[in-house]
N, C-alpha and C positions, 0 to 999 in steps of 0.2 A: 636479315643477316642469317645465312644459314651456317651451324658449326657442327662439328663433329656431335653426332648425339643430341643437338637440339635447336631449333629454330626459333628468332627474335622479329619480332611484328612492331616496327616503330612508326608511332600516328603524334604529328605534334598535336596534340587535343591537353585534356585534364578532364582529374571526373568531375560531375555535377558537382556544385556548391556543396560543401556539409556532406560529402561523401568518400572516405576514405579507399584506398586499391582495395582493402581488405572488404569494405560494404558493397564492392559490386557482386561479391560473390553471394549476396541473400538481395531480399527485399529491397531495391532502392528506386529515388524518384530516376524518371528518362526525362533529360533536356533536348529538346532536338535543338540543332544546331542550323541545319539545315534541311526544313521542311519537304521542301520538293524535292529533293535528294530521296529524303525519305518516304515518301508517298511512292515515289518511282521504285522501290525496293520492296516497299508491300504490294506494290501492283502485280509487279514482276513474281510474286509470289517468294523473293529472298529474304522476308521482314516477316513473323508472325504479328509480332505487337513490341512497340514500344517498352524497355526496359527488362526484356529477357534474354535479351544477347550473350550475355557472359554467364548464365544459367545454364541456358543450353550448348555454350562451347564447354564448360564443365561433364556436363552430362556426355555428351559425344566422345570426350577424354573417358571418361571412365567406362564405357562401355565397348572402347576399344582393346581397355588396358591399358591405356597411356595414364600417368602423373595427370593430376590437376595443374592446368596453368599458374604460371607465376603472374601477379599481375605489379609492375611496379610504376614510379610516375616519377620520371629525371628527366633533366635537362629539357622542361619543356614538351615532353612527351611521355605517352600514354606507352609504355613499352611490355609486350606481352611473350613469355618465353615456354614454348610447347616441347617438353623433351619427349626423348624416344621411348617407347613400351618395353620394361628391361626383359630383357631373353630370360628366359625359363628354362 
C-alpha cells in the first residue's frame, strides 16, 4: 500500500515462535518456511544468510537517511511500514 510519505509491505506470515516484531530487529532464530524458495534466493545471490533480513533492511534505512522500519504483526500478517527520508 503505498501513502502519502510512506509505504506498507503486507506478507500474511508471523515471526518465528518466541520472537516478538521488536526481536527481529537483533539477534533472532530464521525458520525457513519454505526451503527451495530459499536456496533459490541464495543462489540467485538475493539471500546472504538465513536470519539477517530485517538487519540489513534496517541498515539500508539508515544509510540512506530514511526512519527505521516499523515492524508490526495484524490481522494475520507480518506488515512492514518504510516512511520517507524527512527533508532537511
Amino acid at each position: 500500500r503505498i501513502y502519502r510519505g510512506r509505504l506498507e509491505v503486507w506478507n500474511p506470515a508471523s515471526p518465528p515462535d518466541g520472537v516478538t516484531t521488536d526481536g527481529l530487529f537483533g539477534t533472532h532464530p530464521s525458520r525457513l518456511r519454505n526451503r527451495r524458495l530459499a536456496d533459490a534466493f541464495y543462489r540467485a545471490g538475493l539471500m546472504q544468510q538465513w536470519g539477517t533480513g530485517t538487519l540489513r533492511i534496517v541498515h539500508a534505512c539508515e544509510a540512506s537517511g530514511m526512519p527505521i522500519p516499523e515492524l508490526e504483526y495484524k490481522m494475520g500478517s507480518m506488515v512492514v511500514t518504510l516512511r520517507r527520508a524527512s527533508s532537511k
